[in-house]
C-alpha positions as CSV (number, residue, x, y, z in Angstrom):
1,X,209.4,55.9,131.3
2,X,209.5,52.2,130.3
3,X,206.2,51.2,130.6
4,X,202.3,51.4,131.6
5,X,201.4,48.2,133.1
6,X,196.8,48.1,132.9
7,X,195.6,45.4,135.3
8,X,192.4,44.4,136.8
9,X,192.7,46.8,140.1
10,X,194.4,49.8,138.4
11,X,197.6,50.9,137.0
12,X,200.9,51.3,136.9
13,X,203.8,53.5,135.2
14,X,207.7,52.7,136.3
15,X,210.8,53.9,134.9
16,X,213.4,51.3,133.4
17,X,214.8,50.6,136.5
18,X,211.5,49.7,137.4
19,X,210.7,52.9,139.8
20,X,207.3,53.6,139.8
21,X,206.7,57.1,138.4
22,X,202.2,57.2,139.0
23,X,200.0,54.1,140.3
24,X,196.2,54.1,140.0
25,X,194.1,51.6,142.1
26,X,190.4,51.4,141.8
27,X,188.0,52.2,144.0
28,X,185.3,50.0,143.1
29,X,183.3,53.2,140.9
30,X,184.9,52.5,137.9
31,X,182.9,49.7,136.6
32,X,182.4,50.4,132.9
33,X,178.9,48.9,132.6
34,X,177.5,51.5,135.3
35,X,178.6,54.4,133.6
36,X,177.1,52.9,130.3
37,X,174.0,52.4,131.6
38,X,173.9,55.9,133.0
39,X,175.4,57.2,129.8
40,X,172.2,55.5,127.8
41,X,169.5,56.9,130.8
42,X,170.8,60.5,130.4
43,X,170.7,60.2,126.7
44,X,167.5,58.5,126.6
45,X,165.2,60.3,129.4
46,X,167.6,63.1,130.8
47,X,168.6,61.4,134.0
48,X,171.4,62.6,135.3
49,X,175.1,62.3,134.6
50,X,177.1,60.7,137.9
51,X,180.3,61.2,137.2
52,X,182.1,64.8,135.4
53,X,182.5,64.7,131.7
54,X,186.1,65.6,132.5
55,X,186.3,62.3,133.9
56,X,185.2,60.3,130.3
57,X,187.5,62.9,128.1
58,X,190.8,61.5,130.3
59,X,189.5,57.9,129.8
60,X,189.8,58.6,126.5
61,X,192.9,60.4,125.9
62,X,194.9,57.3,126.8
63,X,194.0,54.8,123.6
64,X,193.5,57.8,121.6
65,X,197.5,58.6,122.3
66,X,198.6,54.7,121.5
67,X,196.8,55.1,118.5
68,X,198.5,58.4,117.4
69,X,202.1,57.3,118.8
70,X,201.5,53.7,116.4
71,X,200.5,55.5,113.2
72,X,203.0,58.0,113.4
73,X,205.4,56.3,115.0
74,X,206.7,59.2,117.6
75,X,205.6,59.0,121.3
76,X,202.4,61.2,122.3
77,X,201.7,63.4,125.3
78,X,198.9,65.7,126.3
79,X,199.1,69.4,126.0
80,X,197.1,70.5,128.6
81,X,196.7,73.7,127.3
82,X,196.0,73.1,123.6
83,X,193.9,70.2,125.3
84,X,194.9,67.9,122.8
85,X,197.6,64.9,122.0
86,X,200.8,66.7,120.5
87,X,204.4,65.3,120.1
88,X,206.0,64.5,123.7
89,X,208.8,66.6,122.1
90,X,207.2,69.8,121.9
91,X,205.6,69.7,125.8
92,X,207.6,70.9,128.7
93,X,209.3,68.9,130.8
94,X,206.8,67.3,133.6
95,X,207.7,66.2,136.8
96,X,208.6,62.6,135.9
97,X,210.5,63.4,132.8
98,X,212.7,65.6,134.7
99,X,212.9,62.6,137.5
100,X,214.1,60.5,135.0
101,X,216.2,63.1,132.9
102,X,219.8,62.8,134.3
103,X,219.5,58.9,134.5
104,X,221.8,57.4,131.8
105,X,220.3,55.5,129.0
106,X,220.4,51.9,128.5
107,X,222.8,50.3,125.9
C-alpha cells in the first residue's frame, strides 16, 4: 500500500500505482462533536450511548498505529485476534496484501 489519503468526506487507501485498495465516505453521522456531547451525557446522567463502542475502539486504532509505526520505526497492523497493534510482519496475509503481493517493487 502507498498511502492513506484523510479528507473532509472520507478516505482513501491506493496502491503505488494508485489502485484503490478501501474508500470510506461519510454519511453525514460522523460528526465528532455529536458523539462528544453524547459521550459527556452518558458519563454525566447515564443517557444513552448512540453509536457501539466497537465503533470508538476502531477510531482509535488508526493514530494509535502511526504512533507505534513512528517510534519504532516498523509498519503496524491490527491483529484481530490478539485485538491489538502488532508488527505487519507477524499478521497473515489480508486480502489487499495478497492483491498487491506479486506486483514488482519500485526502484
Amino acid at each position: 500500500m502507498r498511502n492513506i489519503d484523510l479528507y473532509k468526506q472520507g478516505w482513501i487507501a491506493q496502491d503505488k500505482e494508485n489502485e484503490t485498495l478501501a474508500e470510506y465516505k461519510k454519511t453525514g453521522a460522523e460528526d465528532i462533536l455529536l458523539h462528544y456531547n453524547n459521550l459527556h451525557h452518558h458519563l454525566r446522567s447515564g443517557e444513552a450511548i448512540h453509536c457501539p463502542v466497537e465503533s470508538g475502539v476502531a477510531v482509535l486504532v488508526f493514530p494509535c498505529m502511526v504512533n507505534e509505526s513512528w517510534r519504532t520505526g516498523r509498519m503496524m497492523a491490527w491483529d484481530a485476534e490478539k485485538k491489538e497493534t502488532v508488527s505487519a510482519d507477524t499478521v497473515p496475509l489480508n486480502r489487499f496484501q495478497e492483491k498487491c503481493q506479486n506486483r514488482p517493487v519500485a526502484n
